[in-house]
Structures are given as C-alpha cells and as structure tokens.
C-alpha positions as CSV (number, residue, x, y, z in Angstrom):
1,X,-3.8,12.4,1.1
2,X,-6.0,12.8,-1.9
3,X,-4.9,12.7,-5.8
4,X,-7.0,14.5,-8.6
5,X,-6.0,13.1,-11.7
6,X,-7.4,13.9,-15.0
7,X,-7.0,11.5,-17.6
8,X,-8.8,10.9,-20.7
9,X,-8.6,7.3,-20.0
10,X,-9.6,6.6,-16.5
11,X,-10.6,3.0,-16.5
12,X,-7.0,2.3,-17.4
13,X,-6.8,3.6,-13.1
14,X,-9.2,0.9,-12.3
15,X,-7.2,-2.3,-11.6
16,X,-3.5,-1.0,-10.6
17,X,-5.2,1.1,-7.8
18,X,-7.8,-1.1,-7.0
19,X,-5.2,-4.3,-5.7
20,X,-2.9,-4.5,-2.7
21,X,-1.3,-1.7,-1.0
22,X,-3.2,1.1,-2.9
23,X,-6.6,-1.2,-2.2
24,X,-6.0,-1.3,1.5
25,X,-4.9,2.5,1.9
26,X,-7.7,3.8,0.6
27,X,-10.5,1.1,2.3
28,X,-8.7,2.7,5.7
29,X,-8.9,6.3,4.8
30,X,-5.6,6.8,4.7
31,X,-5.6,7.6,0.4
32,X,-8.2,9.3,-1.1
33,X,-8.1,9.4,-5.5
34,X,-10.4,11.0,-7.8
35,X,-10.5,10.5,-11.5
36,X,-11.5,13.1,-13.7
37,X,-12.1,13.0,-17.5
38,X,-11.9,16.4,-19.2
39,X,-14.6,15.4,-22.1
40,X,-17.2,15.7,-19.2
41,X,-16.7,19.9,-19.3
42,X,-16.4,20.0,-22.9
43,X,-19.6,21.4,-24.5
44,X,-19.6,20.7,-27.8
45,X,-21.2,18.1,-29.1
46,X,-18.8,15.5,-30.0
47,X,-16.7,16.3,-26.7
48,X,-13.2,17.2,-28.2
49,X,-10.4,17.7,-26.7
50,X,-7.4,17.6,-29.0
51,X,-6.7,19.8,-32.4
52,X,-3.8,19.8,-34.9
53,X,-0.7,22.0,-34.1
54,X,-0.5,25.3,-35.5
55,X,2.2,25.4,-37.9
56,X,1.7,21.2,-39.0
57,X,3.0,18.0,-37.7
58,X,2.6,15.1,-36.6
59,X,0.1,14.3,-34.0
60,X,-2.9,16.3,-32.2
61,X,-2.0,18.6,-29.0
62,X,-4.5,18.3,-25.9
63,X,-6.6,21.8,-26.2
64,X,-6.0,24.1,-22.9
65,X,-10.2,24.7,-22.7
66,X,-11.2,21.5,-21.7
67,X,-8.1,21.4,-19.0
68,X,-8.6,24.7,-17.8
69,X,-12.2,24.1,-17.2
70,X,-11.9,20.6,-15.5
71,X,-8.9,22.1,-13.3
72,X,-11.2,25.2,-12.1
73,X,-14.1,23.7,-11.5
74,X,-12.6,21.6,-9.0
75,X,-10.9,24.0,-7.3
76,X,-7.2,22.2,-7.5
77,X,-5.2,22.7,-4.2
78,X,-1.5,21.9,-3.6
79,X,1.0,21.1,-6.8
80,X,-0.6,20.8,-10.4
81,X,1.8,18.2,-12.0
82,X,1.9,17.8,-15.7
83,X,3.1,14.2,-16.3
84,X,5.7,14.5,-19.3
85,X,9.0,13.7,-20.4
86,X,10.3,17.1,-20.3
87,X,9.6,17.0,-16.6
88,X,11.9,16.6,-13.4
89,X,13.3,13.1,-13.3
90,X,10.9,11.2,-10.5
91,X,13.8,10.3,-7.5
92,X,12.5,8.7,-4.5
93,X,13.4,12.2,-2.6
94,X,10.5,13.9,-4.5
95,X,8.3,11.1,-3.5
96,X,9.2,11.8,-0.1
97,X,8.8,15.7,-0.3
98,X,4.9,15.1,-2.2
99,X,4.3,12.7,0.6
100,X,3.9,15.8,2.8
101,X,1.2,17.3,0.4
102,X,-2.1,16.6,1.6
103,X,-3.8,17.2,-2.0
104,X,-2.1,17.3,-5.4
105,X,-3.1,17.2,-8.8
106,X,-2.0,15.2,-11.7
107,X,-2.4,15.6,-15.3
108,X,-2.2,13.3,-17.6
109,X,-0.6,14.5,-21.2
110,X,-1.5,12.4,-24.4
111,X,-1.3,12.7,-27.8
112,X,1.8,14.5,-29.1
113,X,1.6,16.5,-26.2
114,X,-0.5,19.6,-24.4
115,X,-0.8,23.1,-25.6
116,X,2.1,25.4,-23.9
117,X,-0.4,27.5,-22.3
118,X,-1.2,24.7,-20.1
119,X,2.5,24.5,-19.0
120,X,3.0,28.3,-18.4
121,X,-0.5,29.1,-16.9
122,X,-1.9,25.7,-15.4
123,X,0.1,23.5,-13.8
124,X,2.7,24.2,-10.9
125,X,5.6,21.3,-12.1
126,X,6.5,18.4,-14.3
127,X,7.5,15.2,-13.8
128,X,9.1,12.5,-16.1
129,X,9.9,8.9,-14.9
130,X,12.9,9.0,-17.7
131,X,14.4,9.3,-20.5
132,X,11.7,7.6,-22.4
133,X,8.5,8.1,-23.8
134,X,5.4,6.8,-22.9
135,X,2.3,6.7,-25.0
136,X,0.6,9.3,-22.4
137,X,0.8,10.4,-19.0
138,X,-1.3,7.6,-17.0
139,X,1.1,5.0,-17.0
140,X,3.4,7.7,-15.2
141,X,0.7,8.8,-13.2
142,X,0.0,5.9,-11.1
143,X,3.4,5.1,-10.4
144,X,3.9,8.6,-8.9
145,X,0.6,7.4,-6.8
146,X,2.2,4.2,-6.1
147,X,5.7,5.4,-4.9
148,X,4.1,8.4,-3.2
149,X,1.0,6.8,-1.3
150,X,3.7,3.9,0.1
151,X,5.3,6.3,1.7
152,X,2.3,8.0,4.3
153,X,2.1,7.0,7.8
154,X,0.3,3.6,8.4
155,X,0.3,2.5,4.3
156,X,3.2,0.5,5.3
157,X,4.6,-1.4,8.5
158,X,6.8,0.8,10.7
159,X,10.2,0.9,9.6
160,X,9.2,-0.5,6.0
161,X,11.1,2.0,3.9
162,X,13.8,3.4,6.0
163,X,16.2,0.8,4.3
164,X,15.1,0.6,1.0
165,X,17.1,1.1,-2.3
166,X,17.5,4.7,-2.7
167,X,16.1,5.7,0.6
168,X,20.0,6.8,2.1
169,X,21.6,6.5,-1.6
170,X,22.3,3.3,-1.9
171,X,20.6,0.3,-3.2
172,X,19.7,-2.2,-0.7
173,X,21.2,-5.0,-0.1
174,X,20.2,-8.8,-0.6
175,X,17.1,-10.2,1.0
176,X,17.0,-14.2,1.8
177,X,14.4,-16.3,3.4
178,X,13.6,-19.7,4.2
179,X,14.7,-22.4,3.3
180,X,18.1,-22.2,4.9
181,X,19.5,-23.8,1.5
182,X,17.8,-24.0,-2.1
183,X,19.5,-26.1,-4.6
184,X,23.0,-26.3,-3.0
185,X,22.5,-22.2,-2.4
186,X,22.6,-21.1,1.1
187,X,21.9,-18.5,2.9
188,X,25.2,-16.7,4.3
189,X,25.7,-17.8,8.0
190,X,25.7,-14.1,9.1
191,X,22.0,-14.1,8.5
192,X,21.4,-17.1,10.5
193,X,23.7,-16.6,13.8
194,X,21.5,-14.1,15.5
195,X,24.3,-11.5,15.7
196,X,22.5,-8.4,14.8
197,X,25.5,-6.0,14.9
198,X,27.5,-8.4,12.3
199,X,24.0,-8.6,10.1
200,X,23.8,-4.8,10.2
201,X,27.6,-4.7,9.1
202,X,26.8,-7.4,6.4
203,X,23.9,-5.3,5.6
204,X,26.0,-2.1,4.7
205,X,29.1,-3.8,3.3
206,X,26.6,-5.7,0.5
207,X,24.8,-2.4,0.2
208,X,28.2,-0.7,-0.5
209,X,29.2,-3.5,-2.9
210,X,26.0,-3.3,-5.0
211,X,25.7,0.3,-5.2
212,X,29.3,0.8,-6.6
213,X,28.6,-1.9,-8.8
214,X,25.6,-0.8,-10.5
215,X,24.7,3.0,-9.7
216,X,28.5,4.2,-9.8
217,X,26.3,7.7,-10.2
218,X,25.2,6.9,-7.0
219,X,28.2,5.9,-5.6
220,X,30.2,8.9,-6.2
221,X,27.6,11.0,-4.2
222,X,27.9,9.1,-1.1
223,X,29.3,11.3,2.3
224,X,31.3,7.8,3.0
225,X,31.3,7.0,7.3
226,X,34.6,5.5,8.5
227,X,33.5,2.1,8.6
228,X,31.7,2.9,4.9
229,X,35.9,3.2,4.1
230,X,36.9,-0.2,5.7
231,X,34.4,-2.1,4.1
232,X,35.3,-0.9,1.2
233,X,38.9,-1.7,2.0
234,X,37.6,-5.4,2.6
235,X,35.3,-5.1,0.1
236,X,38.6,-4.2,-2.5
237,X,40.6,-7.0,-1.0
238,X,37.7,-9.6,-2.3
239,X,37.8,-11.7,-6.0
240,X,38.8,-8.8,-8.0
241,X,35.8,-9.9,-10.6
242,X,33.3,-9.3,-8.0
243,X,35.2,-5.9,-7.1
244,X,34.5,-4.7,-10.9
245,X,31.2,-6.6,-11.7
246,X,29.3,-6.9,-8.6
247,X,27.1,-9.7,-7.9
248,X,24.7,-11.0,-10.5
249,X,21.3,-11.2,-8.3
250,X,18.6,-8.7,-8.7
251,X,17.0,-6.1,-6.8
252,X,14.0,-6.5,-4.4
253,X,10.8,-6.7,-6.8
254,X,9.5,-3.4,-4.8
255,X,12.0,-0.9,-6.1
C-alpha cells in the first residue's frame, strides 16, 4: 500500500513512522508513504499557502491553488481524504475497508480550515478521529496510517487482529502474562489449566462484561449468540457492583 500525504509540516511524519511496526513494514516493502509539502508548487516568491476568509474572522483558510497543483501533479489514485473534524468518525471498520486500497491520499487541513472548493472539487471523503479538534490534520493523519497499515497481510503475525477491541464489536478482553502472581494478584486459573475451550468461554464472557460496561453503544448493537445470552445470565448473577460498573483495568495499550 502506498500513502500520499500532503502536509505543510512533514518532519512532524519523521519519527512516529519511522519506529516499530510502521519502520518494519515499510523496510519489507509491504508500506510505501510519501510526504508532500504544497509550498514546493507554489510560485510566488514567499511560497504562500493560506489567506484570510472572505467575509472576516478568525484565522487564515489553506488556498485551493497550491493543493490543487500538488494533487495533480502527482497524479492521486484511489480516495482523496481530507483529514477534518467535519469528516466521518474513523471506526476500525473503515480501517479495514482502506486496507483494501492499494494507494490513497491524505490531506492534511491546518489553520482555520481549507477553502470549500477543495471539499467539493478535490478530495473524494473526510475523516475525523472525533469530536475534537486538533490543531491540524497530521496528528489525524498518521493514526489513519497507523491503524490502516497494521491491518495489511504480513504487517502483523497471523491472527493478530482477529480478536482485538472493536474487531467483532466488542472490546477485548483482559490480557495477563507472567508472573503467575504480582503483588498478591493472580492470574485467574482458567488461563493457567490448559483448557482451551473454558479460556475461549472466559475469553468471551470477560469480553461481554467489559463491553456492556464501558461501550453500552456498543453493546446494544450486538447480534447476541445463545451462549453470548448465558453468559450474560452468569455474568447478571455475579457482585451486582461489577454487573453495573465493570471491572476497573484498562484496555490493551494497542487499541
């Protein structure tokens, strides 16, 4: 897969995407990114790319020349994503459905914002981590890259993601490793006896338990199996605290 993002700020790409995973994909050929800076089509002479708003306000708007060019001249293929908070809200099933691009760009807003014309003529979508702003689009931008790139064949271990938090619509349940106890704090037997079909029924119940819990949004979309009903029925029967609260740990540091 390869991303061409176009940022005014491209060393702020250098380290996140440079480290780990993201390092590793692309040293295999497996990721391919390209950072592009609009001020390198501009022509005049101090290289500006941002004017104040017709009819005043706060702020300067990205001009469409600049973008337009940059865009062109590379010959963009695939979705043209506009990084803004007016955009889709990023789930992990539109990371999976941009997995299967082979090429997409991704522009990077800043400033108050980008002139409309570059949302009704340029770009093909928008996306928005949330209901938040950021102070421009590159923050968003590599975490679309990050969540994205994870998920194309060999990035990842076989099987990595097919049980993670949001993956089926639910979050995913605790992880434990060794040692065997930690200040008085075991690990629950079920995770020790071997038994894979009780693990796997663990697995699902504390899946169930953390999802109603936290994401009751979540919750309430669930197509519920039978056994998702009598682990709930179990799960009901339990300290009613626990039942309304959930339990207090914290997610897995990927999600």
């Amino acid at each position: 897969m390869r991303f061409d993002i176009f940022t005014l700020f491209p060393e702020m790409f250098r380290g996140p995407l440079d480290e780990s995973i993201l390092a590793r994909a692309r040293e295999r050929g497996l990721l391919e990114i390209a950072l592009h800076n609009p001020r390198d089509v501009t022509t005049d002479r101090h290289h500006i790319v941002d004017d104040y708003p017709y009819g005043g306000g706060a702020g300067m708007v990205m001009k469409p020349e600049p973008l337009f060019a940059a865009v062109e001249q590379l010959g963009a293929e695939g979705p043209v994503i506009l990084l803004s908070p007016q955009g889709r809200v990023f789930t992990q099933q539109m990371a999976r459905s941009l997995a299967s691009e082979p090429r997409m760009t991704l522009i990077c807003g800043h400033y108050e914002g980008v002139d409309e014309r570059i949302r009704e003529h340029l770009v093909t979508d928008e996306i928005s981590l949330g209901d938040f702003v950021l102070t421009g689009g590159e923050l968003a931008a590599m975490v679309l890259v990050d969540a994205v790139a994870r998920l194309l064949p060999g990035v990842l271990a076989a099987g990595s993601t097919e049980e993670e938090s949001h993956t089926a619509g639910l979050l995913e349940y605790p992880h434990y490793t060794r040692p065997a106890e930690f200040r008085g704090w075991r690990v629950p037997d079920v995770l020790l006896s071997g038994n894979h079909a009780a693990i796997a029924r663990w697995r699902r119940k504390e899946s169930l338990r953390r999802t109603r819990a936290r994401r009751p949004d979540l919750f309430a979309r669930l197509r519920l199996s039978a056994l998702d009903h009598k682990l709930l029925t179990e799960l009901d029967a339990e300290s009613p605290a626990e039942t309304a609260h959930g339990d207090t740990d914290e997610d897995s540091a990927e999600q």
